[in-house]
N, C-alpha and C positions, 0 to 999 in steps of 0.2 A: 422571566426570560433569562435573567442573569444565571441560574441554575444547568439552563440548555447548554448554553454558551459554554462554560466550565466545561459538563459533560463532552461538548463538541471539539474542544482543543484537548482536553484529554486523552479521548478517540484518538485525534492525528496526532499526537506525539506519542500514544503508544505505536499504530500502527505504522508510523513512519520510523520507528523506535526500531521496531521487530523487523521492517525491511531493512534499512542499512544496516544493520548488527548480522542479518543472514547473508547480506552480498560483501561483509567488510572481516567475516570469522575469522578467515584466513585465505593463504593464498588462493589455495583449490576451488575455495567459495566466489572468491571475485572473476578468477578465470573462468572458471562456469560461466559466471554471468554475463563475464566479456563475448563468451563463443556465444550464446544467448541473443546477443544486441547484434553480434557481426549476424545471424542467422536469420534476425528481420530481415535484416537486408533495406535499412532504411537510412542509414550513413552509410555512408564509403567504409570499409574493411579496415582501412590501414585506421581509422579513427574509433573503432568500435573501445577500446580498449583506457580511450582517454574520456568520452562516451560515456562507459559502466562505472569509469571511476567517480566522474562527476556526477552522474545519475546516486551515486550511493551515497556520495560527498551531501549532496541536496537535498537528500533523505534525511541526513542527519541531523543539517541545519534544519530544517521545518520541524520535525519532533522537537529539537531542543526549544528554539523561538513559540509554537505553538505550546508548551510548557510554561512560559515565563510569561506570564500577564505585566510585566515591565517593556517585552518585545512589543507589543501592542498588537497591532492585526498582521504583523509580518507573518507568522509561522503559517495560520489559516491561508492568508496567501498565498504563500510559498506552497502550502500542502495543494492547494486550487490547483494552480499553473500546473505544479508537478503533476497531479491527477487527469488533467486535462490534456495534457502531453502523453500521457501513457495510454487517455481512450484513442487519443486519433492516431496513436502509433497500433494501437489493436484494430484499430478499424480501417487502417491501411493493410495491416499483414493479412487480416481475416481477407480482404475482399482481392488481395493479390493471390488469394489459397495456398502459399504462406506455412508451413505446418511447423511453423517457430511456435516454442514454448516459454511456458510462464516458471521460472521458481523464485518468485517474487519475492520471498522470503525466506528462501534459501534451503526449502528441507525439500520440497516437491518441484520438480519439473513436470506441468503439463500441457496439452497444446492450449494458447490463447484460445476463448470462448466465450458465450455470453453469458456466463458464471463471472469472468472480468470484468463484463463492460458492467454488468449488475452491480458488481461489489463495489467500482469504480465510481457508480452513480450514488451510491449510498455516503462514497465520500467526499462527492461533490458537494452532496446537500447537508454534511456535517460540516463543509467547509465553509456553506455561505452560510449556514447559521453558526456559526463560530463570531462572524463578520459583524452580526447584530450588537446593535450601541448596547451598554449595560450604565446602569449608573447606582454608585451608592457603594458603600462595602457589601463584600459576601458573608453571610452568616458562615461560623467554623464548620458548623456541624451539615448543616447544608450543603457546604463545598464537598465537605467530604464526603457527602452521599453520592455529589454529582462528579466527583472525579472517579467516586468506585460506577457508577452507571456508565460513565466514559471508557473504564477501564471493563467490563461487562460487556458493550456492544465492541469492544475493541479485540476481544478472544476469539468471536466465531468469523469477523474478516480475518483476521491473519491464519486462522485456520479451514479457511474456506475449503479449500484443494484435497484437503486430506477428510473433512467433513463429506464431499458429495463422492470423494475414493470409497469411502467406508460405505456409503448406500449403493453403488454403482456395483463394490464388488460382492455386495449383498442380494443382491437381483440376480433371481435363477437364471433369465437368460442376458444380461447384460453382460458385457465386456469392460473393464475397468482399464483407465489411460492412466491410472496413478501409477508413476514410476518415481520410486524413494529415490533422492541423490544422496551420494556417498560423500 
């Protein structure tokens, strides 16, 4: 189980890695994200801005803490709460119809969906199993099988959006919502 574990905080610190780095690139990046947050419409306007910045601030803490097996179960945590806050913020805009978008890691903008709350869920349950006791040392070689299998389911979440872009706009009669940000 200690193998999981590994693989599990792996996961959230890359993919919490890859979202704060995409809302923190530069300015263009963060303000995007700020009009983003004010377009929920789920805080007051004049706070959205302090809102995206903490949202990516928290991001970053949980990748770095879920990283250090010294933090202890903070990062997992951390990564929980945040993941948890971002389904019922999807599940409020969705059911308010809402057509706020996601570029959750900074390269795609597209509407919130149940592609989110999915990929959401999948980080939920890397999150409690992140949480499970471990005891004993890690073998080397082992870890580092389970930090590349972490780093392995951690590529196709952060590239979700542009993953179902590519089949959507691959379907003779579908219409594709992927719009690249610049």
């Amino acid at each position: 189980m200690m193998y999981v574990v590994i693989a599990c905080r792996a996961l959230l610190a890359l993919v919490f890695l890859a979202s704060a780095a995409g809302k923190l690139r530069g300015r263009d990046a963060l303000a995007g994200f700020t009009a983003e947050v004010r377009a929920w419409r789920l805080v007051p306007a004049r706070a959205s801005g302090a809102v995206a910045a903490g949202v990516a601030g928290a991001e970053a803490v949980a990748a770095v803490l879920s990283a250090l097996p010294v933090a202890g179960r903070s990062g997992p945590v951390l990564a929980g709460l945040l993941v948890a806050v971002f389904t019922t913020g999807i599940v409020i805009t969705r059911a308010r119809g809402t057509t706020a978008r996601c570029s959750c890691f900074g390269r795609t903008a597209v509407p919130l969906g149940r592609r989110h709350l999915v990929r959401n869920g999948f980080l939920l349950a890397a999150a409690g199993l992140a949480l499970l006791p471990v005891t004993g040392p890690a073998g080397l070689p082992a870890a580092v099988v389970a930090v590349g299998a972490g780093a392995a389911a951690a590529l196709p979440v952060v590239t979700l959006d542009e993953i179902v872009g590519l089949f959507a706009s691959s379907a003779p009669s579908s219409s594709s919502t992927h719009t690249p940000r610049s």
